[in-house]
Backbone bond lengths (Angstrom), bond angles and torsions (degrees), N, CA, C in turn:
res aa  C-N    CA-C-N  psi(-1)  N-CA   C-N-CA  omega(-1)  CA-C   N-CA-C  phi
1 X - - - 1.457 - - 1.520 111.59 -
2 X 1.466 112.03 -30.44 1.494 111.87 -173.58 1.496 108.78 -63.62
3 X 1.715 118.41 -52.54 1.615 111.98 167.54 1.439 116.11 -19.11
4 X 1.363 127.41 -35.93 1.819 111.11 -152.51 1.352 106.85 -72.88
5 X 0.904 133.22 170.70 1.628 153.03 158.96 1.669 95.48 -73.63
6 X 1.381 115.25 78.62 1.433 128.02 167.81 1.631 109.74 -51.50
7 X 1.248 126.45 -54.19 1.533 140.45 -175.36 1.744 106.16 -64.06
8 X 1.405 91.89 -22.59 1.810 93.30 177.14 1.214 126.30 -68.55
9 X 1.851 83.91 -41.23 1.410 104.25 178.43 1.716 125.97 -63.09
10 X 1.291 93.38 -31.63 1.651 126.64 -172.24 1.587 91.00 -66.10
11 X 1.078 117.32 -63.08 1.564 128.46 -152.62 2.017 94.02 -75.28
12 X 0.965 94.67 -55.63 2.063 95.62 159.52 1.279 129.92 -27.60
13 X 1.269 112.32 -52.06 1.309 140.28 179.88 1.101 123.73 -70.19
14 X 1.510 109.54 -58.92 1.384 126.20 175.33 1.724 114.46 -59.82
15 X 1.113 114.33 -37.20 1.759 130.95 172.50 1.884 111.06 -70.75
16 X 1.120 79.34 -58.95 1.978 96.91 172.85 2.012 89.42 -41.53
17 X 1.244 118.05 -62.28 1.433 109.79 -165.13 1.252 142.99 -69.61
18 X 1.759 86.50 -19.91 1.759 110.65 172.93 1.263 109.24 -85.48
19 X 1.487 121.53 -29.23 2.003 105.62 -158.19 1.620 86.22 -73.46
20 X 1.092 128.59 -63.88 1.339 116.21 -153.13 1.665 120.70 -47.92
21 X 1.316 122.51 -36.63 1.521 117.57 143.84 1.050 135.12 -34.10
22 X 1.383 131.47 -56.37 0.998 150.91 146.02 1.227 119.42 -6.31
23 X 1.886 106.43 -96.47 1.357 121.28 135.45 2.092 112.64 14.64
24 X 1.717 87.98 -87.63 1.293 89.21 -168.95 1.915 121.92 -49.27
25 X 1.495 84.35 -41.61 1.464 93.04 -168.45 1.801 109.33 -62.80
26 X 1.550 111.12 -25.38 1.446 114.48 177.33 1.490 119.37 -69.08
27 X 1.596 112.07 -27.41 1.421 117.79 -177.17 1.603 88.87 -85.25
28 X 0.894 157.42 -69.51 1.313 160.22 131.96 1.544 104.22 32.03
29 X 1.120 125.57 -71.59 1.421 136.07 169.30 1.575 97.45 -42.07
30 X 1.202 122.82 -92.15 1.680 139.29 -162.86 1.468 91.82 -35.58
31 X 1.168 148.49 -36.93 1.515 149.05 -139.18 1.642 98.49 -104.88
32 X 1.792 104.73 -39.89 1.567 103.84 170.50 1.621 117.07 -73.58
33 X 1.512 103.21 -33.37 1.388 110.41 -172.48 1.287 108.67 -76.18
34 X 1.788 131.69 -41.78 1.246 132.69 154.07 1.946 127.21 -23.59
35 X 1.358 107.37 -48.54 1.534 114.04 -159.95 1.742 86.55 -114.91
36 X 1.674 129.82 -17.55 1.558 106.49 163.70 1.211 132.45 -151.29
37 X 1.562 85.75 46.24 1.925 104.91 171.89 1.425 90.75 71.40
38 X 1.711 102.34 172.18 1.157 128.04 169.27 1.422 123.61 -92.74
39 X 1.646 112.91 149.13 1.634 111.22 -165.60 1.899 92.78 -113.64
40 X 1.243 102.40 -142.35 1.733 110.38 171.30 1.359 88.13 -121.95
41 X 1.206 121.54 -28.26 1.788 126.18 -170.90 1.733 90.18 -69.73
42 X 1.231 119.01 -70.64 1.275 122.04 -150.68 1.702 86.87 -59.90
43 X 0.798 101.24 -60.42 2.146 101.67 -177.65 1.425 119.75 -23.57
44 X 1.675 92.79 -47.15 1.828 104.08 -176.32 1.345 102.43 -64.12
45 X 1.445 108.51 -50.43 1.447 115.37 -159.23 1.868 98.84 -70.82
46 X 1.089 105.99 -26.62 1.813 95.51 -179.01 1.540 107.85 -76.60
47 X 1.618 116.00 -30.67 1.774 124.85 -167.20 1.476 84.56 -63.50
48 X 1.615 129.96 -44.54 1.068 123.14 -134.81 2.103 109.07 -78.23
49 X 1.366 90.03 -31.73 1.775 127.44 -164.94 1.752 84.51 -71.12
50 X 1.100 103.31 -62.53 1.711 103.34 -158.89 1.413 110.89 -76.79
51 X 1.897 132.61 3.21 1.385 157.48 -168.82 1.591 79.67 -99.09
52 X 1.262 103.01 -63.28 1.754 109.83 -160.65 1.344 109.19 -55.81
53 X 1.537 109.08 -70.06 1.685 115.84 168.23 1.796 117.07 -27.98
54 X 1.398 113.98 -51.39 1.262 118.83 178.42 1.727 122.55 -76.77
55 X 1.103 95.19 -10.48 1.741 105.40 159.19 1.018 110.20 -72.99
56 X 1.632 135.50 -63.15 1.541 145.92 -118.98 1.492 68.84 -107.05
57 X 1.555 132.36 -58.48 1.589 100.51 166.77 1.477 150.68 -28.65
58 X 1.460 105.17 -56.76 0.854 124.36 171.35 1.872 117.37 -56.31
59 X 1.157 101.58 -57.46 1.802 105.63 167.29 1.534 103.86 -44.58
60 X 0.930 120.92 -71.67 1.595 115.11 -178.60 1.332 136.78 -59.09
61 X 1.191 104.31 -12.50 1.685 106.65 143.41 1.352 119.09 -82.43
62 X 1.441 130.30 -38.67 1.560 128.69 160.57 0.777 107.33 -53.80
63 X 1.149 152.51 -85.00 1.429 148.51 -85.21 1.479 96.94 -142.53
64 X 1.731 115.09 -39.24 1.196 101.51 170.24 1.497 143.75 -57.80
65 X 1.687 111.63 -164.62 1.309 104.96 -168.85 1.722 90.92 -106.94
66 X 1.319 142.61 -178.92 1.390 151.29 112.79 1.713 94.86 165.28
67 X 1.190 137.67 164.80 1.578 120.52 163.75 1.803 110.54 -150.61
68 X 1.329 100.05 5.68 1.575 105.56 178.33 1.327 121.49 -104.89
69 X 1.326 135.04 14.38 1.816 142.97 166.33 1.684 78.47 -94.98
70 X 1.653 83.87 161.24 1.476 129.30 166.69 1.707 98.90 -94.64
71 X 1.403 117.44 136.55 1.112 112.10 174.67 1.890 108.58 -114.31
72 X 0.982 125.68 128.81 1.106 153.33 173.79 1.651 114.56 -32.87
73 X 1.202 134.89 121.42 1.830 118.13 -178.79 0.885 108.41 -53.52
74 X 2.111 110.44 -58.74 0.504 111.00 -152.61 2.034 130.54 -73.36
75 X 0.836 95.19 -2.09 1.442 115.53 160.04 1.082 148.94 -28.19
76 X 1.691 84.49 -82.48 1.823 123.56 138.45 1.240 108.41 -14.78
77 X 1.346 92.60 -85.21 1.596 124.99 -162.25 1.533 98.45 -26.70
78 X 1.842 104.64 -74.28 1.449 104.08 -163.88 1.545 115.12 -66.47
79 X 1.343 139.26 -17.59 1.644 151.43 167.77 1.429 83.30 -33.95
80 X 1.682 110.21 -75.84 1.411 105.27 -153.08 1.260 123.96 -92.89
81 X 1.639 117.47 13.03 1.218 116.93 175.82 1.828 103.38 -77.98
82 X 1.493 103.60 -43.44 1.786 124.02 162.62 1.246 110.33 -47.38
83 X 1.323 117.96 -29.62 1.820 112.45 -168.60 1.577 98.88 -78.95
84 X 1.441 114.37 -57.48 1.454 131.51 177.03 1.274 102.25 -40.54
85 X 1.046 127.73 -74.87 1.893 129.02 -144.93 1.420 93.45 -56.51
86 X 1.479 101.60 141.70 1.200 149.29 -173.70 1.906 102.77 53.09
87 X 0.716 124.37 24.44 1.377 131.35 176.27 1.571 127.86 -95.74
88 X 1.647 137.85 151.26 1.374 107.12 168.45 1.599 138.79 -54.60
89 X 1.589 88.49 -19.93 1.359 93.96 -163.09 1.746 111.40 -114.42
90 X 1.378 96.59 143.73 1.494 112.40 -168.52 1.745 101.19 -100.82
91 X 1.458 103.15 145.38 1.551 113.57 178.11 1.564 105.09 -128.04
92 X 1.618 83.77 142.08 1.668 84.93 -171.61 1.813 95.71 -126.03
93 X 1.076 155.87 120.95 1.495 155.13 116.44 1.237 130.31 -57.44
94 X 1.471 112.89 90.74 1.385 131.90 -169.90 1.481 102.98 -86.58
95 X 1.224 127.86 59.66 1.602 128.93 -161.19 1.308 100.85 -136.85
96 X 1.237 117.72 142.12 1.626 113.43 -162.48 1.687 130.52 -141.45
97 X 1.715 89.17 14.50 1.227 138.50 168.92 1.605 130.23 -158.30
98 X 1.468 103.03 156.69 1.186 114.14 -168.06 1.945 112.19 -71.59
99 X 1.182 119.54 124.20 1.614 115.46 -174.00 1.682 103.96 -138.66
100 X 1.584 91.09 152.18 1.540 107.69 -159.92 1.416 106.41 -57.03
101 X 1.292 114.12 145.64 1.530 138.39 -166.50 1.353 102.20 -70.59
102 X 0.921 139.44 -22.42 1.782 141.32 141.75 1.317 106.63 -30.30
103 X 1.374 129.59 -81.46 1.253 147.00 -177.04 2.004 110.53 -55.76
104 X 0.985 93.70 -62.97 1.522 91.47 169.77 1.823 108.06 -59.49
105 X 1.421 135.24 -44.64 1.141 111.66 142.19 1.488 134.12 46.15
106 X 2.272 69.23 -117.73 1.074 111.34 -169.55 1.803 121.53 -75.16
107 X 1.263 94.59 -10.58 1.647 115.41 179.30 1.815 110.16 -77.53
108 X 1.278 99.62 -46.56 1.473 127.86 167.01 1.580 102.39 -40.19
109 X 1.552 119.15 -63.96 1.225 119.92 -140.68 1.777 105.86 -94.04
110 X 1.685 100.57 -15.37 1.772 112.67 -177.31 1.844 91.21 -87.75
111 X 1.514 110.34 -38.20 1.543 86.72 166.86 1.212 140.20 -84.82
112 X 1.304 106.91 18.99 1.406 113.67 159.76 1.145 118.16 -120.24
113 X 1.456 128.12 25.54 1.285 140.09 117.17 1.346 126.09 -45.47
114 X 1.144 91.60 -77.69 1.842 109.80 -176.49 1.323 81.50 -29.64
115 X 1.441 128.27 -86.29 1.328 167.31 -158.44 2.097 82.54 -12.73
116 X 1.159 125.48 -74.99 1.082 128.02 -161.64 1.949 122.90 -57.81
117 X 1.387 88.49 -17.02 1.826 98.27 171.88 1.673 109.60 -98.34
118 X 1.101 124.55 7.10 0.936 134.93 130.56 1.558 154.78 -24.02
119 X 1.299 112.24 -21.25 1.768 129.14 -153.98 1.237 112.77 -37.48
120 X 1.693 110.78 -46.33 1.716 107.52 -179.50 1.585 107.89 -106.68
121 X 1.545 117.48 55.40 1.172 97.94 -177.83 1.899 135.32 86.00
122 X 1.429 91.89 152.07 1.634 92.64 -160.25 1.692 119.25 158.00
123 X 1.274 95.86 174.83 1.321 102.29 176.42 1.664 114.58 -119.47
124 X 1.358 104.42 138.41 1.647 123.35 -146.21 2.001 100.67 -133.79
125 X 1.315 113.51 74.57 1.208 136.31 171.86 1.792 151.26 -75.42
126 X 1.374 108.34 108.76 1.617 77.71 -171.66 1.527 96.26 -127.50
127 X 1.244 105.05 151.24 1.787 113.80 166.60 1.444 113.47 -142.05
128 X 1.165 93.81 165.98 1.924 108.72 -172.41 1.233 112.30 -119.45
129 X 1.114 136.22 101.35 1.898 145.81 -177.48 1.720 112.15 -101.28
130 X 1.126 133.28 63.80 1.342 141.69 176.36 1.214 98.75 81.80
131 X 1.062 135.17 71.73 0.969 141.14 161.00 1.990 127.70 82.78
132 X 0.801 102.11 11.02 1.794 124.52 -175.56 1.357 104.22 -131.78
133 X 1.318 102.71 130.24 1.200 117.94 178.43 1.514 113.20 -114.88
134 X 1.505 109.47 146.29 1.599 134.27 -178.01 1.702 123.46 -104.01
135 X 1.122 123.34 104.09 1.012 90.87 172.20 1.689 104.84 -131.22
136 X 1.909 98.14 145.57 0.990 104.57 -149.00 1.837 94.11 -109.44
137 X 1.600 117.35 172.30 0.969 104.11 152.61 1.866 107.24 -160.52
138 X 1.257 118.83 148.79 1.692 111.81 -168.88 1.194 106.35 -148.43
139 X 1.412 116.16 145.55 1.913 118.95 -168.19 1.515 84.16 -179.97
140 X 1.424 101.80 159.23 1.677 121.58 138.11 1.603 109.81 -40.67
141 X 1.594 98.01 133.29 1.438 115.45 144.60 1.291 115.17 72.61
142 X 1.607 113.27 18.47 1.362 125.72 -157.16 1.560 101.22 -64.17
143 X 1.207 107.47 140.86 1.960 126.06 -161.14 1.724 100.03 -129.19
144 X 1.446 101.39 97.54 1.547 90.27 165.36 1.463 103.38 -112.21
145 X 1.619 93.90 167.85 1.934 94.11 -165.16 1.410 87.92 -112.05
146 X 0.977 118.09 119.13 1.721 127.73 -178.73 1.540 106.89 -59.50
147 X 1.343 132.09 -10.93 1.168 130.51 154.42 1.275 146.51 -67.79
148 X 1.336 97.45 -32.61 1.481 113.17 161.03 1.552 115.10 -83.12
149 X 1.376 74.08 -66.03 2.012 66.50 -167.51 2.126 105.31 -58.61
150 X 0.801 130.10 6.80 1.700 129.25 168.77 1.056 90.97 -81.86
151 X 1.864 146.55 -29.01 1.116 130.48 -166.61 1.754 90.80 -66.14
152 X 1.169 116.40 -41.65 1.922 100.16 -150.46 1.497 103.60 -103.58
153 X 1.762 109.52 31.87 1.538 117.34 152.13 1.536 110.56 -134.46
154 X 1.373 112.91 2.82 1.795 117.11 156.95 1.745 75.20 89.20
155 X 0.973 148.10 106.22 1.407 151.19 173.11 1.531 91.39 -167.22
156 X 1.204 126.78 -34.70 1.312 133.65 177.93 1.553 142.31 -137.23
157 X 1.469 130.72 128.68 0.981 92.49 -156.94 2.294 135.61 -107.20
158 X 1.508 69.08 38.81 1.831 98.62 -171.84 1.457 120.36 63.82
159 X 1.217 120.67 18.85 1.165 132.73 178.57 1.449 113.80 -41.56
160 X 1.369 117.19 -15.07 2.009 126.72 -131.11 1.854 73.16 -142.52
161 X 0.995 126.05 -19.94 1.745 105.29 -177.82 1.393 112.09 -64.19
162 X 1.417 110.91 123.53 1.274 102.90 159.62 1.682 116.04 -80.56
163 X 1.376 103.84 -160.20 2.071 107.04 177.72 1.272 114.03 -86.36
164 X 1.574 116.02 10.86 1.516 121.88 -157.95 2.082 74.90 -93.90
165 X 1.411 118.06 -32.28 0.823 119.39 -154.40 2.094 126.54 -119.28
166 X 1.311 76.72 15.82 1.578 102.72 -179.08 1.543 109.01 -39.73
167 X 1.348 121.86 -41.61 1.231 119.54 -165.95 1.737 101.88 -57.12
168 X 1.539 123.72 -40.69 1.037 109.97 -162.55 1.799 119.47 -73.05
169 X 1.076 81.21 -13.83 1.856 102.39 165.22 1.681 113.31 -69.06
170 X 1.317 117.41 -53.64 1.667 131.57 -177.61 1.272 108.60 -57.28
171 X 1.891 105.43 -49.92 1.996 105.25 -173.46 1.442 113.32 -38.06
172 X 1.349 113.37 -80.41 1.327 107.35 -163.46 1.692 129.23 -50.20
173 X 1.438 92.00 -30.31 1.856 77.07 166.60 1.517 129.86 -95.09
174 X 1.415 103.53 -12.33 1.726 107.12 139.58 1.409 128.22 -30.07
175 X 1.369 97.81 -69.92 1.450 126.20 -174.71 1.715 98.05 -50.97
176 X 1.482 123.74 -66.01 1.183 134.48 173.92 1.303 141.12 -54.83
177 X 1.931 94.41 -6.15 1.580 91.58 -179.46 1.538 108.38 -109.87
178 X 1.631 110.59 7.94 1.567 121.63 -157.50 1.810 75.68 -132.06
179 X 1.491 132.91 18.57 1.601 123.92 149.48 1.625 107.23 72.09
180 X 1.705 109.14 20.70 1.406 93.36 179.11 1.624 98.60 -116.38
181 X 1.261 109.42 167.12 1.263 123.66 -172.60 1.740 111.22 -105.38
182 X 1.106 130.38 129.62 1.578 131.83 -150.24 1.269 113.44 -106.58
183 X 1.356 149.17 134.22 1.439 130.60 178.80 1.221 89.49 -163.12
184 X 1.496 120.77 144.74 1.399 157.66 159.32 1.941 130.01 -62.26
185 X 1.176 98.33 109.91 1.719 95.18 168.12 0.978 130.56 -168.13
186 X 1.802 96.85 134.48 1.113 126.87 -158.36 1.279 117.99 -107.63
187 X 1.947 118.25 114.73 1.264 107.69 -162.97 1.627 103.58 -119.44
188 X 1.323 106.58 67.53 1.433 104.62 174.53 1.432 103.22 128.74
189 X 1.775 102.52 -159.66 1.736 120.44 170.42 1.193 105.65 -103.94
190 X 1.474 134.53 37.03 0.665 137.91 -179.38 2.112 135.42 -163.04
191 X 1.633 75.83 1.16 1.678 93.36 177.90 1.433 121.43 -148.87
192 X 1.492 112.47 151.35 1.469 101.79 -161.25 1.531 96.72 -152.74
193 X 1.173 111.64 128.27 1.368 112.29 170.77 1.673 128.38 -140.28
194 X 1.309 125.34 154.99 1.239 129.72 -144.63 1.956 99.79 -147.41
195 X 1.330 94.02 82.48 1.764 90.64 171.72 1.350 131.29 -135.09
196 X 1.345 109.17 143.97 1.840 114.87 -166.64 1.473 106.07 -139.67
């Protein structure tokens, strides 16, 4: 029992318990908005539900546990089209088939890297070219913290991560348990990329 990815399990669980609230509370919305129109209140409160839902998604493909389904693009796709809206940051999945939940993962967890040099916004990208994946990310003012990201080229040894920043802790043995090798690049003040 000790082998498992205990935290996977944790992070499974913990997601498994929220969507269905969620869930409820979103059909909940449509049922008020059905019988009494739409407000700006009810709007916020629905942008806000379907932001949330598409997080607690998103965590549970990171963070979660399982690694033997094929996961679906199109899937993807819609998580982060929901994650994006109304947000600074835009997501793009240039993927054009369905690939093992290992790999999506680990795709998951470098874009929420990128995700953090980010502050004012941007675009937050991933694609698959024979089998290697890219993930890209580009905005104004892009801020990387040489601490983190040194974690996922061994320059550092994350001692200083907080949980805001767990992913940069998770990549590399993602990266390492699906046999790919991880490296960083940075093309400017304005570009950032993350491929294995």
């Amino acid at each position: 029992m000790m082998d498992r990815d205990l935290t996977a399990l944790v992070a499974s669980r913990i997601c498994h318990d929220l969507i269905s609230p969620l869930g409820a509370i979103g059909n909940g919305l449509e049922l008020i908005q059905l019988s009494c129109g739409t407000s700006p209140e009810l709007d916020l409160i629905n942008a806000s539900v379907t932001h949330a839902r598409a997080r607690i998604r998103l965590f549970r493909l990171a963070f979660g546990a399982g690694n033997g389904q094929l996961i679906d693009n199109r899937d993807v796709q819609g998580m982060l089209q929901d994650l994006g809206h109304g947000t600074r940051l835009t997501y793009r999945w240039s993927v054009s088939e369905a690939a093992p939940r290992a790999e999506i993962k680990a795709a998951l967890l470098a874009m929420l890297c990128v995700e953090t040099a980010l502050p004012r916004g941007g675009t937050v990208g991933a694609q698959l070219f024979g089998g290697h994946w890219r993930i890209s990310g580009e905005g104004p003012a892009l801020r990387v913290d040489p601490a983190a990201f040194g974690v996922l080229s061994d320059e550092t040894d994350g001692s200083t991560i907080t949980p805001a920043g767990i992913q940069f802790l998770l990549l590399p043995a993602a990266t390492k348990a699906i046999g790919r090798t991880l490296s960083v690049v940075r093309g400017g003040d304005t570009d950032l990329g993350i491929s294995f």
